[in-house]
N, CA, C and O atoms as a MOPAC input file, in Angstrom:
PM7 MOZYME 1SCF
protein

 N      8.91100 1   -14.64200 1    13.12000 1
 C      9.57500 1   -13.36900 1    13.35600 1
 C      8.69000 1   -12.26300 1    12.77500 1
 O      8.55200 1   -12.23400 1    11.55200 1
 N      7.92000 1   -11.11200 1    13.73800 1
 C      7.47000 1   -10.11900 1    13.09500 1
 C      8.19500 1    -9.27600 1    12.31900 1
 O      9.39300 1    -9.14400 1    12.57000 1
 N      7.45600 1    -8.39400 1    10.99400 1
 C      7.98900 1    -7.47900 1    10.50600 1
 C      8.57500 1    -6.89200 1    11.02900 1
 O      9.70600 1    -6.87600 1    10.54400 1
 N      8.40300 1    -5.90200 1    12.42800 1
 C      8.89500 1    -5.04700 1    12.67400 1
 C     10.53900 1    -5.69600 1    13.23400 1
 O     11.58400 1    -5.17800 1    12.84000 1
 N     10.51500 1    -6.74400 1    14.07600 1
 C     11.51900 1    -6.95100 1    14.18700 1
 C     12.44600 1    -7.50700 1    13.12800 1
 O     13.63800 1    -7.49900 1    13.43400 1
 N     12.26800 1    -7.76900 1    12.47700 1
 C     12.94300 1    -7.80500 1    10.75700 1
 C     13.05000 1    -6.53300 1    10.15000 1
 O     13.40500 1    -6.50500 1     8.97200 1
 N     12.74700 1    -5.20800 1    10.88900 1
 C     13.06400 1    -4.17600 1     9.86300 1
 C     12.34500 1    -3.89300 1     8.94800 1
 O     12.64200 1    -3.00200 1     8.15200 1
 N     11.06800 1    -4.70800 1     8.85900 1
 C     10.25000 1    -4.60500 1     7.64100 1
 C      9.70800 1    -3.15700 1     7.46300 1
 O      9.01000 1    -3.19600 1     8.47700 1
 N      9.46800 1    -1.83600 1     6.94000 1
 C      8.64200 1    -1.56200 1     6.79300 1
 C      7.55000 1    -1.56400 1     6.04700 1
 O      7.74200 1    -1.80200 1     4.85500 1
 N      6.01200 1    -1.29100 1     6.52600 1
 C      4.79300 1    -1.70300 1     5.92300 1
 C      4.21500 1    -0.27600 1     5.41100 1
 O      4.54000 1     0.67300 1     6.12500 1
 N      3.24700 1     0.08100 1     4.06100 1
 C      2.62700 1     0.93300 1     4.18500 1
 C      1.79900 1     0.70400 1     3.21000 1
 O      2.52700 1     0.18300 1     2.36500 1
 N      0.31600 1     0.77500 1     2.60000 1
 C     -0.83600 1     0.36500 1     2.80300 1
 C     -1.81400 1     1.60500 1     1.81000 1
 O     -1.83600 1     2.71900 1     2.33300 1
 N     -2.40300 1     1.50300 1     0.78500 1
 C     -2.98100 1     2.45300 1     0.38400 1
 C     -4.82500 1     1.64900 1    -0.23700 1
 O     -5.19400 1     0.55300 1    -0.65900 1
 N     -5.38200 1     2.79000 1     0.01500 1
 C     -6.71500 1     2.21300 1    -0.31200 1
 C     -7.56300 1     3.57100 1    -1.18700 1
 O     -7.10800 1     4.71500 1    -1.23200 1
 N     -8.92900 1     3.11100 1    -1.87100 1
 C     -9.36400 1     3.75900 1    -2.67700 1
 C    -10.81400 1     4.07400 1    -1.76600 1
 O    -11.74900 1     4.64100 1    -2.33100 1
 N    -10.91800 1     3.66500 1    -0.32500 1
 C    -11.86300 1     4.82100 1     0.72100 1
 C    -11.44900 1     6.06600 1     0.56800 1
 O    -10.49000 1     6.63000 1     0.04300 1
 N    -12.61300 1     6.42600 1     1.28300 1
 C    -12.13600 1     8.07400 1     1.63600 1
 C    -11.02400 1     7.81700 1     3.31400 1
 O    -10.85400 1     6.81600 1     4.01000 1
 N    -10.38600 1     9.48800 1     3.44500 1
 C     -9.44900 1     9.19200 1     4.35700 1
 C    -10.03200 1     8.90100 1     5.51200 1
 O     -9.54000 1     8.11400 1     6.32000 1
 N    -11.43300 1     9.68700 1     5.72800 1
 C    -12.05600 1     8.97700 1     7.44000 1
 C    -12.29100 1     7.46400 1     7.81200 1
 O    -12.02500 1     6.94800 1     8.89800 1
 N    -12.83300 1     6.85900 1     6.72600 1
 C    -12.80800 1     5.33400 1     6.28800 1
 C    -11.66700 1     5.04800 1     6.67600 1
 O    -11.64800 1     4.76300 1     7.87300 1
 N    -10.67400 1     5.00000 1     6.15900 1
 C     -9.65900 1     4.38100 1     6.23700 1
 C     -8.57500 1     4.46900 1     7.45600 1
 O     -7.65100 1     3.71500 1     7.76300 1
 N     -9.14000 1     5.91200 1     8.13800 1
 C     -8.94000 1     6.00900 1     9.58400 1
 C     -9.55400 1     5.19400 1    10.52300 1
 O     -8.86400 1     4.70300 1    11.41500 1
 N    -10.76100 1     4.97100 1    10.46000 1
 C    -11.26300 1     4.58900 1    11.26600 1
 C    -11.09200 1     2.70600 1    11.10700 1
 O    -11.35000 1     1.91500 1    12.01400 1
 N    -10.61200 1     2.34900 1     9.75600 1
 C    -10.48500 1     0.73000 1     9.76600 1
 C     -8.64800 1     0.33100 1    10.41200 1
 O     -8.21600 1    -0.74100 1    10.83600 1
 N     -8.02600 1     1.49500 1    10.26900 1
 C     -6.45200 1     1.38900 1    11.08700 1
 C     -6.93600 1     1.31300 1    12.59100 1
 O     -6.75700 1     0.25800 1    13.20100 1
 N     -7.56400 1     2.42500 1    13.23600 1
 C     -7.93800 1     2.38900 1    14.86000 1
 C     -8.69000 1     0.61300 1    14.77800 1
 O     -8.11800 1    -0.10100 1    15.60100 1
 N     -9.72300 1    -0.10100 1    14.03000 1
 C     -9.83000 1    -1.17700 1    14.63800 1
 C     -9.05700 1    -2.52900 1    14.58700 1
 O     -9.31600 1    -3.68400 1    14.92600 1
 N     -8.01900 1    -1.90300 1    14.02800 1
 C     -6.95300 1    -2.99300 1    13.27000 1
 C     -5.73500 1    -3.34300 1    14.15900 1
 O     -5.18700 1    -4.43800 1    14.28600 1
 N     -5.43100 1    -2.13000 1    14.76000 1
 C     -4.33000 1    -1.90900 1    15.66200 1
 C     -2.88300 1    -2.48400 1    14.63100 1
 O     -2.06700 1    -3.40500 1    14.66700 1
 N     -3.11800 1    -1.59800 1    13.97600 1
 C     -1.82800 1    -2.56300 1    13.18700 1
 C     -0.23700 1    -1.08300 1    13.32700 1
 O     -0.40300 1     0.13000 1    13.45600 1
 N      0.45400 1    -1.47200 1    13.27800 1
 C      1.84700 1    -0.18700 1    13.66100 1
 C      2.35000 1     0.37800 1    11.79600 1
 O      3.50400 1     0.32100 1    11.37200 1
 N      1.39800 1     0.77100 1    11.16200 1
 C      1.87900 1     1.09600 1     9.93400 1
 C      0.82300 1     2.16100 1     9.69600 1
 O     -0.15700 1     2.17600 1    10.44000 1
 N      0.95000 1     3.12500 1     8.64100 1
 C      0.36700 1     3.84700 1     8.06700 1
 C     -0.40700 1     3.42200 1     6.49800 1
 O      0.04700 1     2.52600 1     5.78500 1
 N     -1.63500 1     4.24000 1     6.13700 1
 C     -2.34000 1     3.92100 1     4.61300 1
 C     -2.87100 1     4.97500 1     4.38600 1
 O     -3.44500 1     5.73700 1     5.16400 1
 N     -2.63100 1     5.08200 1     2.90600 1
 C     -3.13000 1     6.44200 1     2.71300 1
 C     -4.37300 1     5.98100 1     2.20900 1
 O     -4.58500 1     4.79400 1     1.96300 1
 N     -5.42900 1     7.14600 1     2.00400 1
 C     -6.98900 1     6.94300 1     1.74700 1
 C     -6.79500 1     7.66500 1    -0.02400 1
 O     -5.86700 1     8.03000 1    -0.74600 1
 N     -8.28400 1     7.56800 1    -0.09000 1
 C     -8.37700 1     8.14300 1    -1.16900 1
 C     -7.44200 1     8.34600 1    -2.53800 1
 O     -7.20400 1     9.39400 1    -3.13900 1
 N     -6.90500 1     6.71400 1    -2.88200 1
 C     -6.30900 1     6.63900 1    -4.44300 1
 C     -7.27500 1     6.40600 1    -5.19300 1
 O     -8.33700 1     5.89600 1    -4.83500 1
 N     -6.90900 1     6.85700 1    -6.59700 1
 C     -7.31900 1     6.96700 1    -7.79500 1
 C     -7.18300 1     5.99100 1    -8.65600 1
 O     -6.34800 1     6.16700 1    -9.54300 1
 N     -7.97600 1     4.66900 1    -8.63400 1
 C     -7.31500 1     3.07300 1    -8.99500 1
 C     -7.16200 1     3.40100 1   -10.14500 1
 O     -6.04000 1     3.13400 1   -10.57600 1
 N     -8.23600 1     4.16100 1   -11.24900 1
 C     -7.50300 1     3.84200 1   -12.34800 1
 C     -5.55000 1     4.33300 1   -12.44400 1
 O     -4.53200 1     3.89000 1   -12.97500 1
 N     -5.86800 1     5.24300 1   -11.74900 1
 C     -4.21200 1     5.89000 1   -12.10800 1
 C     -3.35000 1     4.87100 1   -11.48400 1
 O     -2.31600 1     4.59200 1   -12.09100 1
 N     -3.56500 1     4.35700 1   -10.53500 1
 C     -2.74900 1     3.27400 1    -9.25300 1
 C     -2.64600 1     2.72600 1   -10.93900 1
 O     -1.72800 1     2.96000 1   -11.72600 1
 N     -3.58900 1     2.12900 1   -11.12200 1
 C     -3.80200 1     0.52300 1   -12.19500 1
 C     -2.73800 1     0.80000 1   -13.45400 1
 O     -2.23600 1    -0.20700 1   -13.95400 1
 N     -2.42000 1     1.90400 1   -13.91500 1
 C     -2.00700 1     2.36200 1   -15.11200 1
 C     -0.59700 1     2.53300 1   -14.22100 1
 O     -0.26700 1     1.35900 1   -14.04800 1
 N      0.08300 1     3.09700 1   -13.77700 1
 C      1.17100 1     3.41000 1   -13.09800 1
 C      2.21400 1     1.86400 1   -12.96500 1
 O      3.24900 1     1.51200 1   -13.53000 1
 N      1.17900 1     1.12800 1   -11.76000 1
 C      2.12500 1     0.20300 1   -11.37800 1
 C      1.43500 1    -1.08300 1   -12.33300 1
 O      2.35600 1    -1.85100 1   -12.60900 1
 N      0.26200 1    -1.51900 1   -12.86300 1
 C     -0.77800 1    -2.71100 1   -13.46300 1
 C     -1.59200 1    -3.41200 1   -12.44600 1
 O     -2.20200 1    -4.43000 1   -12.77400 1
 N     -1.65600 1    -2.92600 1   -11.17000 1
 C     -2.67000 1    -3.44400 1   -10.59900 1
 C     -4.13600 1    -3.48800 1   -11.25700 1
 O     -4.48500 1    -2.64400 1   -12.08300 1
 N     -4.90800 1    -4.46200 1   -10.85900 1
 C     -6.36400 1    -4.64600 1   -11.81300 1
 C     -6.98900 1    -4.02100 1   -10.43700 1
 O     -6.71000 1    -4.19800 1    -9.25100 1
 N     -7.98600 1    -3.18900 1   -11.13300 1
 C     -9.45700 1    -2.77400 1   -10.48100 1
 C    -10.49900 1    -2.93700 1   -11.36500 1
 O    -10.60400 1    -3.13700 1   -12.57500 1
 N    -11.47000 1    -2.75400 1   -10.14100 1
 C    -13.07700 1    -3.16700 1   -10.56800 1
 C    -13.28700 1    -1.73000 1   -11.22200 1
 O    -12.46300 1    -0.83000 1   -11.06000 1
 N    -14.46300 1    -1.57800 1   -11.98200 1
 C    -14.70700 1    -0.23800 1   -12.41100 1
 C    -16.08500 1    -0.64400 1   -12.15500 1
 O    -16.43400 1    -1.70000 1   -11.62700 1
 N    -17.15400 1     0.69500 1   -12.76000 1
 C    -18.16700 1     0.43300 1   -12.45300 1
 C    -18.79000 1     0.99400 1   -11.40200 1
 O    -18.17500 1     1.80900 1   -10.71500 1
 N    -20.37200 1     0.58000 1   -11.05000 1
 C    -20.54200 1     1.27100 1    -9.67900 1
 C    -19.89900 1     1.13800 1    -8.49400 1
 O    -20.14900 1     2.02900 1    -7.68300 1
 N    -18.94800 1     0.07000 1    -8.06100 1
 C    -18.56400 1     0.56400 1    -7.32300 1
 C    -16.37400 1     0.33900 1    -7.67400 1
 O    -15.88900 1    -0.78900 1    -7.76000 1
 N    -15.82600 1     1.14400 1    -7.75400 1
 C    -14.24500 1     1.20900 1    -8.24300 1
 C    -13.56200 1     0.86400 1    -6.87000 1
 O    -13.81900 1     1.36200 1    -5.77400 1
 N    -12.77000 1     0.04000 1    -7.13300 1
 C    -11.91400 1    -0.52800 1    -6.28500 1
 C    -10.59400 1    -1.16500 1    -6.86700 1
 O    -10.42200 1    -1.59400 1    -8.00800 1
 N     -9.48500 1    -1.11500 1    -5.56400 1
 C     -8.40600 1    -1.66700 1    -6.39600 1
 C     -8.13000 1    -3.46000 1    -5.56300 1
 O     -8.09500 1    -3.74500 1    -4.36600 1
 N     -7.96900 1    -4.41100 1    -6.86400 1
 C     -8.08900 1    -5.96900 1    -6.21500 1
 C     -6.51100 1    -5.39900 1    -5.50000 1
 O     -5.80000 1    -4.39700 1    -5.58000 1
 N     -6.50700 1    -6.79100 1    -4.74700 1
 C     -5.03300 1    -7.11600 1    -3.60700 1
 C     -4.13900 1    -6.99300 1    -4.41700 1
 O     -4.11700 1    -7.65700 1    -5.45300 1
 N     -3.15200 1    -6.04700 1    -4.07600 1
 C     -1.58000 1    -5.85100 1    -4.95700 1
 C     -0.68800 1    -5.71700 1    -3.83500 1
 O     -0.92600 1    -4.97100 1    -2.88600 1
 N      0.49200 1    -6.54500 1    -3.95700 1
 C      1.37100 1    -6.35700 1    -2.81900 1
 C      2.74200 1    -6.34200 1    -3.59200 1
 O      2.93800 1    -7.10400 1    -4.53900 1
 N      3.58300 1    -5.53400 1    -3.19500 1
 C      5.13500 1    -5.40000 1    -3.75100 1
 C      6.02100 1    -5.54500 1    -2.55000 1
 O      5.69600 1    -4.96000 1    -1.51700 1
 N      7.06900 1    -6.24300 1    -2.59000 1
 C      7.77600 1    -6.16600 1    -1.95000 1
 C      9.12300 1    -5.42900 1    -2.20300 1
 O      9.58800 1    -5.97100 1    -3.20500 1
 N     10.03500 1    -4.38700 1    -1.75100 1
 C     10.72300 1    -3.90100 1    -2.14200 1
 C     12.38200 1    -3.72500 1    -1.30900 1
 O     12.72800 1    -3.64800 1    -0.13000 1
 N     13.08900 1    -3.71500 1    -2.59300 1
 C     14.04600 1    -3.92700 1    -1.16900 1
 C     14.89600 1    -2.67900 1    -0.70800 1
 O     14.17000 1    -1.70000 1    -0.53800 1
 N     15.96100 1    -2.48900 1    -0.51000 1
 C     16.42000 1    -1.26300 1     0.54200 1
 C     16.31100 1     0.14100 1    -0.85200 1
 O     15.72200 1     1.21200 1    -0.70900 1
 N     16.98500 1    -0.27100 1    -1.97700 1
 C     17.08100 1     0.31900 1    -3.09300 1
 C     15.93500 1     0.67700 1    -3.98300 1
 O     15.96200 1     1.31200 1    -5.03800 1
 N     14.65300 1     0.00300 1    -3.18100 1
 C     13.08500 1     0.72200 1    -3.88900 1
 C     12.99800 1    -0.04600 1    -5.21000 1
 O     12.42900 1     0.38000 1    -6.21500 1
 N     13.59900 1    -1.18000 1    -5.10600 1
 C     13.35400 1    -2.38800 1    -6.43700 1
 C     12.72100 1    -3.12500 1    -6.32100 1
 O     13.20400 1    -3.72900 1    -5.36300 1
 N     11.32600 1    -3.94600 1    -6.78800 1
 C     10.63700 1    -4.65100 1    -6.54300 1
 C     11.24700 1    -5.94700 1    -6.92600 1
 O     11.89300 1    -6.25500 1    -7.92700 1
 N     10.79600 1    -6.79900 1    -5.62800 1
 C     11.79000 1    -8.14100 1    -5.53100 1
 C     10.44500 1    -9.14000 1    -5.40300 1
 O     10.60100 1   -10.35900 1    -5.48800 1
 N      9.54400 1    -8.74300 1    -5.26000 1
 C      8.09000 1    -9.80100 1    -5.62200 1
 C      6.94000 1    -9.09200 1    -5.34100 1
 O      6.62300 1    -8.28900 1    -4.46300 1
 N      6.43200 1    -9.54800 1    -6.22800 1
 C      4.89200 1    -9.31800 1    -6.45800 1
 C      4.13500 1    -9.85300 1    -6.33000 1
 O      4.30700 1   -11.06600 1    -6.21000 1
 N      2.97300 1    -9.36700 1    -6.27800 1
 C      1.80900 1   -10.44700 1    -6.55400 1
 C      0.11800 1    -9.36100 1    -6.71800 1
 O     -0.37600 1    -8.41400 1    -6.10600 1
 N     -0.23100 1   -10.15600 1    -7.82000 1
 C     -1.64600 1    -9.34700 1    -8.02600 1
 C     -2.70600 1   -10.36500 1    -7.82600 1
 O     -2.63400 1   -11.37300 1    -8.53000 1
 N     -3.65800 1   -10.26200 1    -6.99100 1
 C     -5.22500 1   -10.90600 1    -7.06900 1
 C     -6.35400 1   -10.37700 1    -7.39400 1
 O     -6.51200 1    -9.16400 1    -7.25200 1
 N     -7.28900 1   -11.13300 1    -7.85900 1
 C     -8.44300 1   -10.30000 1    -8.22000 1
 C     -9.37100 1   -11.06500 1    -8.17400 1
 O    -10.37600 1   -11.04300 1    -8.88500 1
 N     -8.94900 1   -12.24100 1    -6.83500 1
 C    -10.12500 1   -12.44200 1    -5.94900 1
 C     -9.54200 1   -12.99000 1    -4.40600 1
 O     -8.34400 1   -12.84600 1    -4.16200 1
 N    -10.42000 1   -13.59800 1    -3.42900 1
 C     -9.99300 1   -13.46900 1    -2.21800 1
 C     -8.65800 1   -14.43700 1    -1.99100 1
 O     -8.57600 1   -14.59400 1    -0.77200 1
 N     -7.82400 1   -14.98800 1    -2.50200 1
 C     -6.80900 1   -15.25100 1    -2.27500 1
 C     -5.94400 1   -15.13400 1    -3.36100 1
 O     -6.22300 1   -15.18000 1    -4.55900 1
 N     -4.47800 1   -14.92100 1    -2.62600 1
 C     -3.21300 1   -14.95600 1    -3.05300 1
 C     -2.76400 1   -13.50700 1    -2.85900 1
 O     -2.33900 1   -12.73900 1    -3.72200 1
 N     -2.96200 1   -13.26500 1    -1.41300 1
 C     -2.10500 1   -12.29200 1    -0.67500 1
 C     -1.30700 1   -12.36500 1    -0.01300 1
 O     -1.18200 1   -13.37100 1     0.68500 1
 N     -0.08900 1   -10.92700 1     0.07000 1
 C      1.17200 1   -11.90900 1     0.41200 1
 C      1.17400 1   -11.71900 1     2.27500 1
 O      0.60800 1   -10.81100 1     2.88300 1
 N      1.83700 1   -12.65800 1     2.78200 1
 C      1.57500 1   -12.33100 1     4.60200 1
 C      2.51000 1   -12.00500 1     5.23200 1
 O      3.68500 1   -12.15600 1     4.89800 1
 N      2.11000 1   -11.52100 1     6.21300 1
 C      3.32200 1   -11.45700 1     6.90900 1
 C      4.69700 1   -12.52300 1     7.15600 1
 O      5.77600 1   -12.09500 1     7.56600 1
 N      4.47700 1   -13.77200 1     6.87500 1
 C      5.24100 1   -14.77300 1     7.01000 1
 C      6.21900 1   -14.94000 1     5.63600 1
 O      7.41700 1   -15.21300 1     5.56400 1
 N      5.24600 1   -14.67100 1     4.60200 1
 C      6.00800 1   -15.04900 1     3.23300 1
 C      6.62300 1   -13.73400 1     2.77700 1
 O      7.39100 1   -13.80200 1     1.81700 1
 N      6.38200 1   -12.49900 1     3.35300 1
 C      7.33200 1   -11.28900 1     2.97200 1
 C      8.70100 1   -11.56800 1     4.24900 1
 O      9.86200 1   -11.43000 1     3.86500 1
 N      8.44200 1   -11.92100 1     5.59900 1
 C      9.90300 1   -12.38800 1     5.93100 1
 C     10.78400 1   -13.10900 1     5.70400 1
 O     12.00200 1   -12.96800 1     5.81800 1
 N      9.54900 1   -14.74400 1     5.02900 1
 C     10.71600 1   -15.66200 1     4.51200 1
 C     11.74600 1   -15.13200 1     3.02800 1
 O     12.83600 1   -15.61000 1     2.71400 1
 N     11.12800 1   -14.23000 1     2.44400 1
 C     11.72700 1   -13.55100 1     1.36100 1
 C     12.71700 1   -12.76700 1     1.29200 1
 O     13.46000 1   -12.65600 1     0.31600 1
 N     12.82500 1   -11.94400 1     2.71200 1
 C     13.92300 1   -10.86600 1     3.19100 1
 C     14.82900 1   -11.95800 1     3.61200 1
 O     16.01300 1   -11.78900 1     3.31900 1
 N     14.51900 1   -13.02400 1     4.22800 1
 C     15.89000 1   -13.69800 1     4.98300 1
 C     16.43800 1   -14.43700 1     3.92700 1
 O     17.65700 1   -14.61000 1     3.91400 1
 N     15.72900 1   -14.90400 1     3.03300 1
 C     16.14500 1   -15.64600 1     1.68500 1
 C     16.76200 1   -14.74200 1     0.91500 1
 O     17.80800 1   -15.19000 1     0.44600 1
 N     16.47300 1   -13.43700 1     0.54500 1
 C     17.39700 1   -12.21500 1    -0.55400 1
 C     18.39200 1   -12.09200 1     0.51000 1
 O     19.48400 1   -12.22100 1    -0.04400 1
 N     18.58000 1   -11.88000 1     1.94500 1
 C     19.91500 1   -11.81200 1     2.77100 1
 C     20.55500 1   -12.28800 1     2.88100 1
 O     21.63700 1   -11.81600 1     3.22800 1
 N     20.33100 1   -13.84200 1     2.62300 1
 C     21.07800 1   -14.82800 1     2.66100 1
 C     22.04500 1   -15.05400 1     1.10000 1
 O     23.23400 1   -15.35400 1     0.98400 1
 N     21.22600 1   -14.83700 1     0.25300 1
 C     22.42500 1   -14.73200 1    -1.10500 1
 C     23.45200 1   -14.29500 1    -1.17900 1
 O     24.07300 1   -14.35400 1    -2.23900 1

């Protein structure tokens, strides 16, 4: 079952600049919005996501899931190429919190 038809909404932030990050949505074709140009350390301090510092600053994979009330109902932080959350395991999570 896709997000969208689950109601999911998605939205997406990165530490490119905003043309970057325009131009990686047009090859993505994906139906959500991301904003460009965050400030990881502040992201990192705010919510505890880990970033790289250094020459080049970046923020590792952080995904929240939240529910109607803007409460985070799972998380997950990486800070290397796996253990991101997917599209499959943020629906099985909504139908599992609906079902309680």
């Amino acid at each position: 079952m896709p997000l969208k038809a689950s109601d999911i909404k998605v939205v997406a932030g990165s530490v490119d600049p905003v043309d970057k990050v325009a131009k990686l949505l047009e090859s993505l074709y994906v139906g959500f919005g991301m904003w460009g140009e965050l400030d990881a350390p502040t992201v990192s301090a705010d919510t505890g996501a880990p970033y790289q510092d250094g020459d080049k600053i970046f923020l590792h994979g952080t995904g929240w899931l939240l529910n109607p009330d803007g409460e985070i109902v799972q998380s997950l932080y990486s800070t290397g190429p796996i253990g991101r959350l997917t599209a499959s395991d943020i629906v099985r999570k909504v139908l599992f919190e609906k079902a309680r």
